[in-house]
Biopython code that builds the backbone (N, CA, C, O; Angstrom):
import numpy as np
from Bio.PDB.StructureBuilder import StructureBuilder

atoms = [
    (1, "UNK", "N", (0.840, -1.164, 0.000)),
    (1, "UNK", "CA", (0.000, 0.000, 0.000)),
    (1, "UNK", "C", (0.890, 1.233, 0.000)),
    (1, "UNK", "O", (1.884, 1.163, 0.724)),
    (2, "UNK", "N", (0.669, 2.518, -0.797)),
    (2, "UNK", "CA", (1.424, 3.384, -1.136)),
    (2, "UNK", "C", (0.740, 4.499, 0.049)),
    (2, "UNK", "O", (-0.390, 4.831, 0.405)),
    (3, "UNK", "N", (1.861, 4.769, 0.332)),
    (3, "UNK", "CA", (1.669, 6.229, 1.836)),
    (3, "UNK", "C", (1.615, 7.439, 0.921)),
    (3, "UNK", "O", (2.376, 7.759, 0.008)),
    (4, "UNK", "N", (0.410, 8.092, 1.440)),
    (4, "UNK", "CA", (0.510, 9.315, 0.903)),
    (4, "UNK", "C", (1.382, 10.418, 1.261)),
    (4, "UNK", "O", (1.561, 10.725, 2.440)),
    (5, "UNK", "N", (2.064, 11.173, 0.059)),
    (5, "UNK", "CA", (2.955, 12.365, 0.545)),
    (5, "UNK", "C", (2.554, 13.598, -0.177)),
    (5, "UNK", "O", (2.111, 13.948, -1.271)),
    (6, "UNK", "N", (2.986, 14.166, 1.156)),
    (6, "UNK", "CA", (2.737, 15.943, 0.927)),
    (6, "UNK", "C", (3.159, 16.283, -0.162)),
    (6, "UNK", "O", (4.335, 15.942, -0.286)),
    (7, "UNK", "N", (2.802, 16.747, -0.940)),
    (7, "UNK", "CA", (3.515, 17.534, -2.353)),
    (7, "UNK", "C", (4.611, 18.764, -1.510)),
    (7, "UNK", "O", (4.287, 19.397, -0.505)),
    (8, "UNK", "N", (5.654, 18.843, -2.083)),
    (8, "UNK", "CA", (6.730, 20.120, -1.644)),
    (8, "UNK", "C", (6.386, 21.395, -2.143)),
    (8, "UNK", "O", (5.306, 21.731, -2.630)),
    (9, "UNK", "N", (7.457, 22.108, -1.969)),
    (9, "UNK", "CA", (6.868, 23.855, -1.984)),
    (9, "UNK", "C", (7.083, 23.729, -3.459)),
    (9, "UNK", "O", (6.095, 24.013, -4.136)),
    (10, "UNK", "N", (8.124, 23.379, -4.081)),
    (10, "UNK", "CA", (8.374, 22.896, -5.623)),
    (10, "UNK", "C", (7.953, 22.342, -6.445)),
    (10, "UNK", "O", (8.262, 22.723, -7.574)),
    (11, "UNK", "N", (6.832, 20.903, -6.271)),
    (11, "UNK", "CA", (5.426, 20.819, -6.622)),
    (11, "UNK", "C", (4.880, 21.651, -6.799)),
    (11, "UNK", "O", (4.546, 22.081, -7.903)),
    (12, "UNK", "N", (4.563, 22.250, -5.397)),
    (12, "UNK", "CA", (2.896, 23.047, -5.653)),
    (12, "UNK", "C", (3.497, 24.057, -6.416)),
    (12, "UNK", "O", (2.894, 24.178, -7.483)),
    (13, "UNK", "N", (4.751, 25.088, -6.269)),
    (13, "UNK", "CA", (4.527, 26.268, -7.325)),
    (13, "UNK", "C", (4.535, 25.513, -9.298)),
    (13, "UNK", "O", (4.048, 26.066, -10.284)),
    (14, "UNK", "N", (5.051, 24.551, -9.256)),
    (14, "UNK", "CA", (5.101, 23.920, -10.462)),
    (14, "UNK", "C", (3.530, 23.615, -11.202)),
    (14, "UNK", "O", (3.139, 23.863, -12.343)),
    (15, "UNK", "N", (2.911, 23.043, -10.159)),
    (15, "UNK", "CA", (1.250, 23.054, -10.331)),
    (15, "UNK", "C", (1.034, 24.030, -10.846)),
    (15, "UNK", "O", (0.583, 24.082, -11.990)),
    (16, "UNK", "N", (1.366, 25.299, -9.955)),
    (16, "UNK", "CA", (0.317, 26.315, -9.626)),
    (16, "UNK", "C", (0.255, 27.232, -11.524)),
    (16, "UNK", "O", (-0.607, 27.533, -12.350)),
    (17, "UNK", "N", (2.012, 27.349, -11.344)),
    (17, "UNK", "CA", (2.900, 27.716, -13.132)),
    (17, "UNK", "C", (1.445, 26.590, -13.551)),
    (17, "UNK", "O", (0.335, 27.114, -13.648)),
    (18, "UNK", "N", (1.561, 25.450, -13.716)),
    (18, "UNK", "CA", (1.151, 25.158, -14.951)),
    (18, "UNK", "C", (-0.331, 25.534, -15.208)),
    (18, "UNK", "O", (-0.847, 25.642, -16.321)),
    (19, "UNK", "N", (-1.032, 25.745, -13.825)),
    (19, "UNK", "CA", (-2.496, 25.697, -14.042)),
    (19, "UNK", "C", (-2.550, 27.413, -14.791)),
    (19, "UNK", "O", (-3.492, 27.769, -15.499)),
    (20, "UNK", "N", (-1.684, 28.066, -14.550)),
    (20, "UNK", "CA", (-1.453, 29.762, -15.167)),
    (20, "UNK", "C", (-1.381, 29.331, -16.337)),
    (20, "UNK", "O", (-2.398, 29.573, -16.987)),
    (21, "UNK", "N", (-0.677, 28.848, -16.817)),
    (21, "UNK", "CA", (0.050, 28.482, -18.295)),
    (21, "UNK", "C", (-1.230, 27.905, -19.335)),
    (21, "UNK", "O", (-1.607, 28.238, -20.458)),
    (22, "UNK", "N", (-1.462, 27.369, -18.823)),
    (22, "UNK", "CA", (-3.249, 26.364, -19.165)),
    (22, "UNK", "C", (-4.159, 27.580, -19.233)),
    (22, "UNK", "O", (-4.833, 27.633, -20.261)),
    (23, "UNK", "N", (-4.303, 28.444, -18.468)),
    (23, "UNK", "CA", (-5.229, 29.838, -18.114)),
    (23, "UNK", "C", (-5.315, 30.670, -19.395)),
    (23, "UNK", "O", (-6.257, 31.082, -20.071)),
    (24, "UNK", "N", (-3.768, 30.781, -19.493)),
    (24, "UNK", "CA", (-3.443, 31.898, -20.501)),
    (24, "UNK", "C", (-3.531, 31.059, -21.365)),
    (24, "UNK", "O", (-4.467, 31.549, -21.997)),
    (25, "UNK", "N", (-3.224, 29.969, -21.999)),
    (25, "UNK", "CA", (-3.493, 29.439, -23.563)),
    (25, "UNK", "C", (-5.149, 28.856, -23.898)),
    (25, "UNK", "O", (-5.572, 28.283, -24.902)),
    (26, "UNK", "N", (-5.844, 29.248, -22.659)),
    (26, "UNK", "CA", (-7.354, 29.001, -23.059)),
    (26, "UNK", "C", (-7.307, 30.477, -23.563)),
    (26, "UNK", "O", (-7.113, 30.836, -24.724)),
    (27, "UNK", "N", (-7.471, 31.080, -22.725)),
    (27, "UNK", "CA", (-7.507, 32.537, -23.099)),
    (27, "UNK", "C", (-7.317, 33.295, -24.319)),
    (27, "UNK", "O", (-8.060, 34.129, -24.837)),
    (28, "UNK", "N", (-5.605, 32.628, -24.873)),
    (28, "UNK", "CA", (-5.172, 32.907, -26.484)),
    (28, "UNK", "C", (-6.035, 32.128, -27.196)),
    (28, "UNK", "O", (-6.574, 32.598, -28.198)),
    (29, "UNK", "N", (-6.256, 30.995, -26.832)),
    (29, "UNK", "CA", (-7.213, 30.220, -28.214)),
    (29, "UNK", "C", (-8.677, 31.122, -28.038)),
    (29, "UNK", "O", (-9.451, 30.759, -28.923)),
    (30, "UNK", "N", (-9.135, 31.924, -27.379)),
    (30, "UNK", "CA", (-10.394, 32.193, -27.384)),
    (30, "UNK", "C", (-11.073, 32.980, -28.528)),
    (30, "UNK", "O", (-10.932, 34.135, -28.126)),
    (31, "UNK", "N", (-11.687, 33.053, -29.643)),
    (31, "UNK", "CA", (-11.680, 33.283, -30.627)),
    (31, "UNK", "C", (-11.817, 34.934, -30.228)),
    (31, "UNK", "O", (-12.328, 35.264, -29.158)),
    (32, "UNK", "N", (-11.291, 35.956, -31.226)),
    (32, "UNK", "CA", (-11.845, 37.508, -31.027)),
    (32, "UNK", "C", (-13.079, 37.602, -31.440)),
    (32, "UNK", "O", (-13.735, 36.876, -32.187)),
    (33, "UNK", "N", (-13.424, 38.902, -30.691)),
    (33, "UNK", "CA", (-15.107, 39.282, -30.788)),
    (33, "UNK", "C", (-15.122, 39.743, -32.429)),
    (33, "UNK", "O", (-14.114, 40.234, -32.937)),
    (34, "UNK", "N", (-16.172, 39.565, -33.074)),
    (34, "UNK", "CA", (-16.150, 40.311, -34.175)),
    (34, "UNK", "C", (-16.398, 42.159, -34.368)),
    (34, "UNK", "O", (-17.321, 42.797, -33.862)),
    (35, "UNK", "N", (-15.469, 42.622, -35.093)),
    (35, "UNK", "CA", (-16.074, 44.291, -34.821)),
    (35, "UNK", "C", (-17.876, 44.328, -35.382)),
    (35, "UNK", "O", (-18.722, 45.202, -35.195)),
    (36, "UNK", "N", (-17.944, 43.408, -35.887)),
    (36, "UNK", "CA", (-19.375, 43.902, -36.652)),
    (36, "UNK", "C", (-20.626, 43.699, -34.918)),
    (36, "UNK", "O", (-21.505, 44.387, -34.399)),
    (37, "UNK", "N", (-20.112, 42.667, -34.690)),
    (37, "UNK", "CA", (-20.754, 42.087, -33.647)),
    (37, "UNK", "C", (-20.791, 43.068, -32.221)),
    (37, "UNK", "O", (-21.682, 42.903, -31.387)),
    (38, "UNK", "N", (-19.866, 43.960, -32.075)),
    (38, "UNK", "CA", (-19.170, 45.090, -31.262)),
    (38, "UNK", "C", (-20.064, 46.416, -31.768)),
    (38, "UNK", "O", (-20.722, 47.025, -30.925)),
    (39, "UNK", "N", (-20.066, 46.710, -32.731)),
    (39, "UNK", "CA", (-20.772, 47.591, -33.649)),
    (39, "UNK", "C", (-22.209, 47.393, -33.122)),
    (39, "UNK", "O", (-22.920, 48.190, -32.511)),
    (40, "UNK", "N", (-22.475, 46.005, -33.554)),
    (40, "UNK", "CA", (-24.209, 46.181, -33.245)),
    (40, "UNK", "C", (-24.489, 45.957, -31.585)),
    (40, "UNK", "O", (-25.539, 46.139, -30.968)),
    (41, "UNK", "N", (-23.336, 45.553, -31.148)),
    (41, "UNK", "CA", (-23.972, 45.819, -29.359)),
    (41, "UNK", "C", (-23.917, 47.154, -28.734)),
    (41, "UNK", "O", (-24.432, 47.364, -27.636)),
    (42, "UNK", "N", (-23.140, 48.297, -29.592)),
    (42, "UNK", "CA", (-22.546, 49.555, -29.034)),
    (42, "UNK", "C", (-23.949, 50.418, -29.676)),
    (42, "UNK", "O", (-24.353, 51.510, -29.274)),
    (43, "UNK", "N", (-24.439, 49.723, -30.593)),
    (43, "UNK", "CA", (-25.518, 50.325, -31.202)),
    (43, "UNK", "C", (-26.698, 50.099, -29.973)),
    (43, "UNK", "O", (-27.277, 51.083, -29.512)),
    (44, "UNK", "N", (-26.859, 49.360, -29.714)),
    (44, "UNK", "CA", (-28.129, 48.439, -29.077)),
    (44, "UNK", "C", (-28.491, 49.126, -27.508)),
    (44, "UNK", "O", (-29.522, 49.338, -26.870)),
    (45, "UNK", "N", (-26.854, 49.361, -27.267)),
    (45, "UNK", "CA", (-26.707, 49.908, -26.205)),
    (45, "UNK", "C", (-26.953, 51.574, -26.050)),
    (45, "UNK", "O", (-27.326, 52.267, -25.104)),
    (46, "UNK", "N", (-26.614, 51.835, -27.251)),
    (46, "UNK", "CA", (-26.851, 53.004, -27.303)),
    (46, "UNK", "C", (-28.329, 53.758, -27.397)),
    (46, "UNK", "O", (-28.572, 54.705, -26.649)),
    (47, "UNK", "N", (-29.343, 53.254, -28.407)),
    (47, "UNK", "CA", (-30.387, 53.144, -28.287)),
    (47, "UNK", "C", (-31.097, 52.852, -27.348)),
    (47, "UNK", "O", (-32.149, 53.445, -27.108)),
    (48, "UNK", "N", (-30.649, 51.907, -26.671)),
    (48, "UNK", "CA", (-31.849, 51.774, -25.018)),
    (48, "UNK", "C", (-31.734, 52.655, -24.011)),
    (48, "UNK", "O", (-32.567, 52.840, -23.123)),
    (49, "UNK", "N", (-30.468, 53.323, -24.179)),
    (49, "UNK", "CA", (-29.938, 54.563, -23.598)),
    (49, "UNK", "C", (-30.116, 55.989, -23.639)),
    (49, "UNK", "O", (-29.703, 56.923, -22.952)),
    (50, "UNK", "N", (-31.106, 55.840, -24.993)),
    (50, "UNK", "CA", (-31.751, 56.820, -25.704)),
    (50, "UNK", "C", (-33.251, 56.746, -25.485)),
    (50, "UNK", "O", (-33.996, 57.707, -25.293)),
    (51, "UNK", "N", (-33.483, 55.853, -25.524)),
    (51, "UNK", "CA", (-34.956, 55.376, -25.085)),
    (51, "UNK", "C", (-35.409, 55.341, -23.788)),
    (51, "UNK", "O", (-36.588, 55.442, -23.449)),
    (52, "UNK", "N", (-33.799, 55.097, -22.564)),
    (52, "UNK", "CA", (-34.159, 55.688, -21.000)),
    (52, "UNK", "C", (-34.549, 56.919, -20.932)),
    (52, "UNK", "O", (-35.574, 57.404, -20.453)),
    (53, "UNK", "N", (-33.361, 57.549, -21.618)),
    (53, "UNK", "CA", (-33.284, 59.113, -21.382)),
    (53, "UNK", "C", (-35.009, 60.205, -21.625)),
    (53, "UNK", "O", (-35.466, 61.215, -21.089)),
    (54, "UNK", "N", (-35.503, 59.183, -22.808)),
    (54, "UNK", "CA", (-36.140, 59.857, -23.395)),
    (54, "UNK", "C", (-37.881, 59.666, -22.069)),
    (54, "UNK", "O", (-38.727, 60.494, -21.731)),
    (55, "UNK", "N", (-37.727, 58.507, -21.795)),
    (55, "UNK", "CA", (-38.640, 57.983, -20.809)),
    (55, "UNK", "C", (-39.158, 59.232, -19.629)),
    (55, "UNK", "O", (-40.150, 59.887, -19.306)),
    (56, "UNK", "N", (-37.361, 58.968, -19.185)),
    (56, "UNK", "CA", (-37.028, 59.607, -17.771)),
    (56, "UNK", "C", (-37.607, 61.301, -17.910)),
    (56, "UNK", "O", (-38.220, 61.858, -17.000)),
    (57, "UNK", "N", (-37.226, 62.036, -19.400)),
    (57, "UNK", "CA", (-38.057, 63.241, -19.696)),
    (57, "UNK", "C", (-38.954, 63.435, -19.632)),
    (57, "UNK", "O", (-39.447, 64.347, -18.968)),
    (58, "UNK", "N", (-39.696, 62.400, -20.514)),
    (58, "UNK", "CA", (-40.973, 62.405, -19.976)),
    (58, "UNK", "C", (-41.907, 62.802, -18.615)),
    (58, "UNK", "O", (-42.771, 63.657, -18.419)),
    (59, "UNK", "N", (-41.358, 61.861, -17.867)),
    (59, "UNK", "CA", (-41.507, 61.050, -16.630)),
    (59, "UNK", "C", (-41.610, 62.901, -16.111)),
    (59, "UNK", "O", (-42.723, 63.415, -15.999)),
    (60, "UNK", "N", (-40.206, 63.800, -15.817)),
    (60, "UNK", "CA", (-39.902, 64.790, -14.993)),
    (60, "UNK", "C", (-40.824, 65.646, -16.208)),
    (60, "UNK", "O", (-40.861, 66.784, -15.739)),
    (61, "UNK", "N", (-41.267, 65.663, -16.978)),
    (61, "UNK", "CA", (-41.942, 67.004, -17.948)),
    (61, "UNK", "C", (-43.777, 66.698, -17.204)),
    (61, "UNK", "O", (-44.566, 67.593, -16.904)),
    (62, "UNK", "N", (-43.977, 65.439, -17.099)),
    (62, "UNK", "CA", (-45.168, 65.395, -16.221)),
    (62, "UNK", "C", (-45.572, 65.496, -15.610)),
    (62, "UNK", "O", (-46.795, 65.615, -15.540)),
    (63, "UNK", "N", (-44.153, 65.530, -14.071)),
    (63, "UNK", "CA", (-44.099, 65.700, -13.089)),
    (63, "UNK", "C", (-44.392, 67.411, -12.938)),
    (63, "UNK", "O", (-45.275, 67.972, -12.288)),
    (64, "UNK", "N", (-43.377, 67.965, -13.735)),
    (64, "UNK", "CA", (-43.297, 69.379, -13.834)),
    (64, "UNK", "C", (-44.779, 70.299, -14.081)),
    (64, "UNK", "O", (-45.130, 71.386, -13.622)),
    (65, "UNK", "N", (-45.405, 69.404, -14.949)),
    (65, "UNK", "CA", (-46.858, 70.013, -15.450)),
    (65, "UNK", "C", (-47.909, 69.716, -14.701)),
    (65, "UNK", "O", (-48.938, 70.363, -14.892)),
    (66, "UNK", "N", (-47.877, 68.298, -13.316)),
    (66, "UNK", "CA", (-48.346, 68.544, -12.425)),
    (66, "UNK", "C", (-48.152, 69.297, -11.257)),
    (66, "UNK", "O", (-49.069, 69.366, -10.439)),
    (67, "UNK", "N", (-47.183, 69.817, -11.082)),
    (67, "UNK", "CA", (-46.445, 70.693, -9.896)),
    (67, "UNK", "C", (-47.324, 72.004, -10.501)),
    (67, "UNK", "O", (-47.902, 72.770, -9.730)),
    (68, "UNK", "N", (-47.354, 72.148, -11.732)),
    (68, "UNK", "CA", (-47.410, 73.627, -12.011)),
    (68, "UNK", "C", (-49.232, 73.735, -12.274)),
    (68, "UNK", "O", (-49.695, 74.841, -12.552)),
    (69, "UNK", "N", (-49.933, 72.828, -12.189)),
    (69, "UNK", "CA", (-51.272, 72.524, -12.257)),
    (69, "UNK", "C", (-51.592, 72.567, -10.586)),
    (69, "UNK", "O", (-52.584, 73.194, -10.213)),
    (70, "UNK", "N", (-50.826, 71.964, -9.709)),
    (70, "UNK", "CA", (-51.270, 72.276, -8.520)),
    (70, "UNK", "C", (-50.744, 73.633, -8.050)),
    (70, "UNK", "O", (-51.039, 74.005, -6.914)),
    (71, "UNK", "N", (-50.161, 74.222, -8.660)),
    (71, "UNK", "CA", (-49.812, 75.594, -8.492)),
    (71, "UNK", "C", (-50.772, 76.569, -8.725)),
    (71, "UNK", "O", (-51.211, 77.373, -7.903)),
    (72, "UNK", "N", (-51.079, 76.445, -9.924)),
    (72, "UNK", "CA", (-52.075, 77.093, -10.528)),
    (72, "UNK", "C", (-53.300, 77.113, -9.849)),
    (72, "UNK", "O", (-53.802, 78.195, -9.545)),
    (73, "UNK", "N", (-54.037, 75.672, -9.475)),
    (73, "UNK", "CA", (-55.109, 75.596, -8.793)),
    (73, "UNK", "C", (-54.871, 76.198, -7.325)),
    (73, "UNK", "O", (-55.862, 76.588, -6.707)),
    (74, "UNK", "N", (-53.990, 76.261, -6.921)),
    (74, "UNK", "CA", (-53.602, 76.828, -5.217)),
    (74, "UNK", "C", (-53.917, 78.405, -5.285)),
    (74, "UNK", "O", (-54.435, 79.150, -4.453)),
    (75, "UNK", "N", (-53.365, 78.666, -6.705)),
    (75, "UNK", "CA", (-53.369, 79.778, -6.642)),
    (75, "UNK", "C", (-54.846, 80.993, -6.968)),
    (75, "UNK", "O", (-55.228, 82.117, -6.642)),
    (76, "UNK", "N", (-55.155, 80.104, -7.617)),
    (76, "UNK", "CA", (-56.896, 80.471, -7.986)),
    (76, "UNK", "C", (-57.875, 80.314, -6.992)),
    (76, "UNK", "O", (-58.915, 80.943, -6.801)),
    (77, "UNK", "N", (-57.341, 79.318, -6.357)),
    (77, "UNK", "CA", (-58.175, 79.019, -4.742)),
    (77, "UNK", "C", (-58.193, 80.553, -4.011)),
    (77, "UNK", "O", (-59.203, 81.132, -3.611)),
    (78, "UNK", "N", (-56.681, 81.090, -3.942)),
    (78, "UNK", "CA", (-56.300, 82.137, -2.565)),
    (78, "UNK", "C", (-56.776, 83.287, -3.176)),
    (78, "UNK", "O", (-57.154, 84.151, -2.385)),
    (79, "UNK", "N", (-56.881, 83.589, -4.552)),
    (79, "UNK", "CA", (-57.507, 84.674, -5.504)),
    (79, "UNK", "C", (-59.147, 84.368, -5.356)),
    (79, "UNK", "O", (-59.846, 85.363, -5.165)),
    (80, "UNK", "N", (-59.675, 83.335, -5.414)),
    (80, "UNK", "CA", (-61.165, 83.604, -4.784)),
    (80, "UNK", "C", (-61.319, 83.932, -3.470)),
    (80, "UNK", "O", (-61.908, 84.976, -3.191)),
    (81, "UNK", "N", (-60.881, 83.206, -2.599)),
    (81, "UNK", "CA", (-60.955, 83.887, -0.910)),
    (81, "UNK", "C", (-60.661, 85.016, -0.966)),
    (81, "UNK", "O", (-60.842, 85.531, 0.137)),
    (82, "UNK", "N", (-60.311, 85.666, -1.642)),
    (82, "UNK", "CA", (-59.278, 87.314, -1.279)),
    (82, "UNK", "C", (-60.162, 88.337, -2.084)),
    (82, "UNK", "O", (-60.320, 89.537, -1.860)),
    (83, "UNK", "N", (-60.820, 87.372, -3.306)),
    (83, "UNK", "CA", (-62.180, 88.361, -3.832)),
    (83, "UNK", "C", (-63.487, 88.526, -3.295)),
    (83, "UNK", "O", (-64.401, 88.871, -4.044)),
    (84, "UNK", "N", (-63.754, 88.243, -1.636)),
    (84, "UNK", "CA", (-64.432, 88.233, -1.683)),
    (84, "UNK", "C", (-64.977, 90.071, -0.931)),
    (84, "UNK", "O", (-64.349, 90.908, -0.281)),
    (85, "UNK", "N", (-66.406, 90.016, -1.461)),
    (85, "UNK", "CA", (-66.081, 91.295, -1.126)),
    (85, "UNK", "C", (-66.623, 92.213, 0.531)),
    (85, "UNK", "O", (-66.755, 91.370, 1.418)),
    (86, "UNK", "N", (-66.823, 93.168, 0.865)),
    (86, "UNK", "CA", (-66.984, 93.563, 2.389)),
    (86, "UNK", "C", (-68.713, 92.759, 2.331)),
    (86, "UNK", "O", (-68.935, 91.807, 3.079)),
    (87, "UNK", "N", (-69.536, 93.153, 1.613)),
    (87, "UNK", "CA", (-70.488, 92.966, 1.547)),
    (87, "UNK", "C", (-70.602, 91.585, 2.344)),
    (87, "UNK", "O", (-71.109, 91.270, 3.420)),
    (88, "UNK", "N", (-69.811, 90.808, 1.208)),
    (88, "UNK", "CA", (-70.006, 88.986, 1.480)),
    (88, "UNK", "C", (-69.820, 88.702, 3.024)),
    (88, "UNK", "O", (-70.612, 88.058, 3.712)),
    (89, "UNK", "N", (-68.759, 89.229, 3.415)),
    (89, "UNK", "CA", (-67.849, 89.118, 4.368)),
    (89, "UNK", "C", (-68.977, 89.381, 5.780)),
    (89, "UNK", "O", (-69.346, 88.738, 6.762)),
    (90, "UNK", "N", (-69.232, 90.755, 5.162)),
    (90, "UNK", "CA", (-70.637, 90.917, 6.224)),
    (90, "UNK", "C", (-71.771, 89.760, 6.593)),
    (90, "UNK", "O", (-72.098, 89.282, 7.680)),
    (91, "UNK", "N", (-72.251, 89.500, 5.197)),
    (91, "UNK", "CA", (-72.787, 88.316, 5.273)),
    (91, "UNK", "C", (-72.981, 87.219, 6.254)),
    (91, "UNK", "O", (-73.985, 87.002, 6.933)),
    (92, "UNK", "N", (-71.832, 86.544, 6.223)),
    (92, "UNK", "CA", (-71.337, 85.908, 6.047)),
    (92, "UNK", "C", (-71.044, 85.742, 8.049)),
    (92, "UNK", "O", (-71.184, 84.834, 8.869)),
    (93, "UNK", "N", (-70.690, 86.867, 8.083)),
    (93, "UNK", "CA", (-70.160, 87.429, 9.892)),
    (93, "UNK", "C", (-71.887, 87.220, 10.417)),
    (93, "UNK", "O", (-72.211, 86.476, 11.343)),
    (94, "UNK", "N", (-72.726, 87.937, 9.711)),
    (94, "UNK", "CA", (-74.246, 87.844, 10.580)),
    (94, "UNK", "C", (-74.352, 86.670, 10.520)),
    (94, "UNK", "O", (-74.691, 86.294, 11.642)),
    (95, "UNK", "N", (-74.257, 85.798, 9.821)),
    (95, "UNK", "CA", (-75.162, 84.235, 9.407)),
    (95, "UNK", "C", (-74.409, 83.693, 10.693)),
    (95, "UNK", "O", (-75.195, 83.099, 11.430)),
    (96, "UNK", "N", (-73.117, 83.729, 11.169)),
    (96, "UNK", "CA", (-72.286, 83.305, 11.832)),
    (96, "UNK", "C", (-73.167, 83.443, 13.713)),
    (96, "UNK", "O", (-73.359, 82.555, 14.544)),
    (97, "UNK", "N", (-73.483, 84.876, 13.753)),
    (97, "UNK", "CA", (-73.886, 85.364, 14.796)),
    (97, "UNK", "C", (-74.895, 85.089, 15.125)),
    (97, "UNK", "O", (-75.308, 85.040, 16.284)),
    (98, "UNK", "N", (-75.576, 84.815, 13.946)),
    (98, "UNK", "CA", (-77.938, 84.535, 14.103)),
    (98, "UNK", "C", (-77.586, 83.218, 14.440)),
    (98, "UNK", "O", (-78.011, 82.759, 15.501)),
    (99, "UNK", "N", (-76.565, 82.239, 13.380)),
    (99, "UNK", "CA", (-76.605, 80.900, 14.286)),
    (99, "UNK", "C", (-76.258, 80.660, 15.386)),
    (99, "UNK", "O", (-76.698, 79.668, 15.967)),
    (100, "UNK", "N", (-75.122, 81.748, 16.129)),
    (100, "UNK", "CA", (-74.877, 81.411, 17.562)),
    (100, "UNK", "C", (-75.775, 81.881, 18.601)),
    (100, "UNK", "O", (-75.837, 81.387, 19.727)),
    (101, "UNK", "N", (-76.572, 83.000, 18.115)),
    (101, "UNK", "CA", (-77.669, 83.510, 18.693)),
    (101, "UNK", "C", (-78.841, 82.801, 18.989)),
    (101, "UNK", "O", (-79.457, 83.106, 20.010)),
    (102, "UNK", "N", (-79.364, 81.644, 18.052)),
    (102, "UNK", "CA", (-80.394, 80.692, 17.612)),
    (102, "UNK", "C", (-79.751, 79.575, 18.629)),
    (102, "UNK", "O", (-80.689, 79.122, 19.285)),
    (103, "UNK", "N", (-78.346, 78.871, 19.069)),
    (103, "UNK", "CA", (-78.250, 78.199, 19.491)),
    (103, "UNK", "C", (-78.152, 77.815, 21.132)),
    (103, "UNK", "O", (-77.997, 76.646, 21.484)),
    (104, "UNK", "N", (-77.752, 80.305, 21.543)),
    (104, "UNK", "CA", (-78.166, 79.984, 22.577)),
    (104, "UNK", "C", (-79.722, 79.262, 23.044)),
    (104, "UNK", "O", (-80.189, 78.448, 23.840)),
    (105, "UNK", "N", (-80.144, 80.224, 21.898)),
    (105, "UNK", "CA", (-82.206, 79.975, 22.434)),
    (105, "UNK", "C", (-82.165, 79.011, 22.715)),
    (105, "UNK", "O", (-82.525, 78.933, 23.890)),
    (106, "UNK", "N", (-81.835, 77.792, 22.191)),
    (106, "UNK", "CA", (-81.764, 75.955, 22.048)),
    (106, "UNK", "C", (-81.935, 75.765, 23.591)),
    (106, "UNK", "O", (-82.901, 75.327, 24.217)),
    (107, "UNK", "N", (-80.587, 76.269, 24.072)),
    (107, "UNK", "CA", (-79.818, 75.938, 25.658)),
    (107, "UNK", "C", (-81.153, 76.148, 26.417)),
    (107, "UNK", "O", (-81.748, 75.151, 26.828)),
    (108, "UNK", "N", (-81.682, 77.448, 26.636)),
    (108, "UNK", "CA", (-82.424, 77.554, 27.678)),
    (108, "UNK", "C", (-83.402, 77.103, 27.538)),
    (108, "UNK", "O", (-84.228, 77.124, 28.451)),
]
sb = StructureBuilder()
sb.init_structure("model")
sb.init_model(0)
sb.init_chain("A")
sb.init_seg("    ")
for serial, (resi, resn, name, xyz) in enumerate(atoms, 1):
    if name == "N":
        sb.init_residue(resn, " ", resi, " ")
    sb.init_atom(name, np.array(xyz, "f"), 0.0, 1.0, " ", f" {name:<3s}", serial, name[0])
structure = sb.get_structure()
């Protein structure tokens, strides 16, 4: 029966060289990319990149036209309250007073 032995420091770097050596000649045999093939992925890439961009504009031009729609409406809101006139206002103060007046009556 054969005893197993440690491989030496001279083994293993000999291994280690050859498994590099093996690395790099897969590597050289690996066929080159084709430029045409490079061409149409730089294209492909480029276009979907064009098609984010164009999304993402969107996306913030909608955003923008709702910001400026709730602007608008905020602002038409504080322009009616502010038109209103002494008259209304008067109004508006009695109706306030006859109902608190009406609600003492209730109490007693």
């Amino acid at each position: 029966m054969a005893s197993f032995k440690d491989p030496s420091f001279q083994e293993r770097t000999a291994l280690a060289n050859r498994a590099k050596q093996k690395a790099l000649e897969q590597l050289k045999a690996k066929p080159k990319v084709d430029e045409a093939v490079l061409a149409e992925r730089r294209a492909a890439r480029i276009a979907r990149e064009e098609a984010e961009a164009e999304k993402r504009a969107a996306k913030r031009a909608a955003q923008e036209q709702a910001e400026a729609e709730k602007a608008s409406a905020a602002a038409a809101q504080a322009a009616e309250a502010v038109e209103l006139t002494e008259a209304e206002k008067k109004a508006a103060r009695d109706a306030k007073y006859a109902a608190r007046k009406k609600n003492k009556k209730k109490r007693r």
